[in-house]
C-alpha positions in Angstrom: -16.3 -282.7 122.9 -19.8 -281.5 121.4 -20.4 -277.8 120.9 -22.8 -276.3 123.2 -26.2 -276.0 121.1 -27.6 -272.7 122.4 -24.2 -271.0 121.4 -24.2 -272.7 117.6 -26.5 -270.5 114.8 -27.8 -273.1 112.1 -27.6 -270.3 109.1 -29.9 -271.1 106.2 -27.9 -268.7 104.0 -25.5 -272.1 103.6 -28.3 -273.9 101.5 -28.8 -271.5 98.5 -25.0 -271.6 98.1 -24.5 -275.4 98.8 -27.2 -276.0 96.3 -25.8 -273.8 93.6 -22.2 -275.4 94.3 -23.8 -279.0 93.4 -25.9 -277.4 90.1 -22.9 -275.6 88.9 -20.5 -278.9 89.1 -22.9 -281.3 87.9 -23.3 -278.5 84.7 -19.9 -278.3 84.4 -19.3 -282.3 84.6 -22.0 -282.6 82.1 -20.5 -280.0 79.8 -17.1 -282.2 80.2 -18.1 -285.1 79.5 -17.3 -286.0 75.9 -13.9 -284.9 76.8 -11.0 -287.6 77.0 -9.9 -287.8 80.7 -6.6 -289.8 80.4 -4.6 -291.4 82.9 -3.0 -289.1 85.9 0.1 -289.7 83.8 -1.3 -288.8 80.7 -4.3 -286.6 81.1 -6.5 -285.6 78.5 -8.5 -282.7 78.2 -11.2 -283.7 80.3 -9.1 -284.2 83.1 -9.0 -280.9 85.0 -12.9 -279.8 84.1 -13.8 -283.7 85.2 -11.7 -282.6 88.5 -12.8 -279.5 89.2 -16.3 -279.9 88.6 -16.0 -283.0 91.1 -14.5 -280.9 93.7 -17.2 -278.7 93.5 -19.8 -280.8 93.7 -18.2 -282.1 97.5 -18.1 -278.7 98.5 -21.6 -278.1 97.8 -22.4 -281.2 99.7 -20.1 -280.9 102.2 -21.8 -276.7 102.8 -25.3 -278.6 102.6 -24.2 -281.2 105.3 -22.5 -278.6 107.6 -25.8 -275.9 107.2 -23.8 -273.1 108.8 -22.9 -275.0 112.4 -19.5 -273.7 111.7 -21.1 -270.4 112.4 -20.1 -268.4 116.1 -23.3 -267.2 118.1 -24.4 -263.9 116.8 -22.3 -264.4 113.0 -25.2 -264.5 111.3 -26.7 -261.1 111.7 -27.7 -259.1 109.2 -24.3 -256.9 108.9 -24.6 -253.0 107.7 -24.5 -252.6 103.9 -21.5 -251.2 102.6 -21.9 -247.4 101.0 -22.5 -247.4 97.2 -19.0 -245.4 96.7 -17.5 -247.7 98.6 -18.7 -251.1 96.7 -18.3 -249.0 93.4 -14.3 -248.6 94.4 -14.2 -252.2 94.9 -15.3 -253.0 91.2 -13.7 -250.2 89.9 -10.6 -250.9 91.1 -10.9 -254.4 90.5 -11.5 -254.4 87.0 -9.4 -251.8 86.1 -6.8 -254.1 87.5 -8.0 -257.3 84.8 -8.3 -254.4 82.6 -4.8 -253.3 83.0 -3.0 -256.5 83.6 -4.7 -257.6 79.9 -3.2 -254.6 78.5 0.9 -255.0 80.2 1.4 -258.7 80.1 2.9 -258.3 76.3 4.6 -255.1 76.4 6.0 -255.2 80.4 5.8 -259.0 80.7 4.7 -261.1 83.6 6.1 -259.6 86.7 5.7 -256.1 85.7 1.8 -257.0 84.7 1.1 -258.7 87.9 2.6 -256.3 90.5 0.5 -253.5 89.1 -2.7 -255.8 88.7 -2.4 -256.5 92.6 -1.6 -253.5 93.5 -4.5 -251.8 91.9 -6.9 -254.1 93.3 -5.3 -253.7 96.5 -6.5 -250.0 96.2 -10.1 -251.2 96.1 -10.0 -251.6 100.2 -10.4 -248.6 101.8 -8.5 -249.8 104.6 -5.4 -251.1 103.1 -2.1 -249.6 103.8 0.7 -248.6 101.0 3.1 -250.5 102.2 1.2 -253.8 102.5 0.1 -253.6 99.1 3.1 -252.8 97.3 5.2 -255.5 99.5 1.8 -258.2 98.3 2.3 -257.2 95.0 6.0 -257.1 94.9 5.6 -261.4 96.6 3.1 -262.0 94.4 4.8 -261.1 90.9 8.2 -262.5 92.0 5.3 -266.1 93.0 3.5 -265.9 89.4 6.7 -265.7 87.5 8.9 -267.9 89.0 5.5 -270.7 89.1 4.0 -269.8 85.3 7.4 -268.9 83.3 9.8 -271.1 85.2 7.7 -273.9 86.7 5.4 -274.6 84.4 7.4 -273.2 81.4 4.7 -271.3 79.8 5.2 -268.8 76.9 5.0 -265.9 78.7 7.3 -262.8 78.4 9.1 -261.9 81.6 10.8 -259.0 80.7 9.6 -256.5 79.3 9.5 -255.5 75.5 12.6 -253.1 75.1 14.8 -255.6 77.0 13.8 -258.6 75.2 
């Protein structure tokens, strides 16, 4: 079943971004490309950037090929600006929270480190309730630890310094 025409927006907003996907990738595979890829059993290096920068590349092809039909009728309005205070909490909170997780990761280790990095970005959105943060933050540390320190087995510290 075809969408109805007169109800799809094409957005030209899409080609800027699909464009800058495809530079970015081909920059990044360029970048990459001295470094030994390896086998999927044994990858080098290169593997991941290789990957990644691949990936990127089809999604800025695959924005350029799609040109914002995606888009509901009336989506691609020009929205009000958010207030300066309000944008200002957003990257205030945010990288006070990089800021913050940098400085517990050693001395509270991983779980500590990341509840209090998610929940002080969650405080960046004015809208966001107490209770859905800390319950997001609490998921997301018990997620990061048991994937990073148990799954992966990286050197991180999971508890925190006066227990270790």
């Amino acid at each position: 079943m075809q969408p109805d025409q007169t109800t799809v927006e094409q957005d030209a907003s899409h080609l800027p971004l699909g464009i800058f996907c495809i530079v970015a990738g081909l920059a990044a595979l360029w970048i990459a490309q001295d470094y030994d890829t390896g086998t999927f059993i044994s990858m080098g290096p290169g593997f991941f950037p290789k990957a990644v920068s691949g990936v990127l590349i089809l999604i800025g092809i695959l924005i350029l090929l799609l040109r914002g039909r995606d888009m509901p009728a009336g989506a691609s309005e020009v929205r009000d600006t958010p207030p300066l205070l309000s944008r200002l909490r957003v990257i205030g909170c945010v990288s006070a929270a990089i800021l913050v997780f940098a400085a517990t990761l050693m001395p509270l280790g991983l779980p500590f480190a990341s509840f209090l990095m998610v929940a002080l970005a969650g405080l960046g959105h004015s809208g966001s309730r107490p209770l859905t943060i800390v319950a997001t933050a609490a998921v997301l540390a018990v997620l990061s630890t048991v994937l990073f320190a148990g799954l992966l087995g990286l050197q991180i510290p999971v508890l925190p310094e006066v227990l270790r």
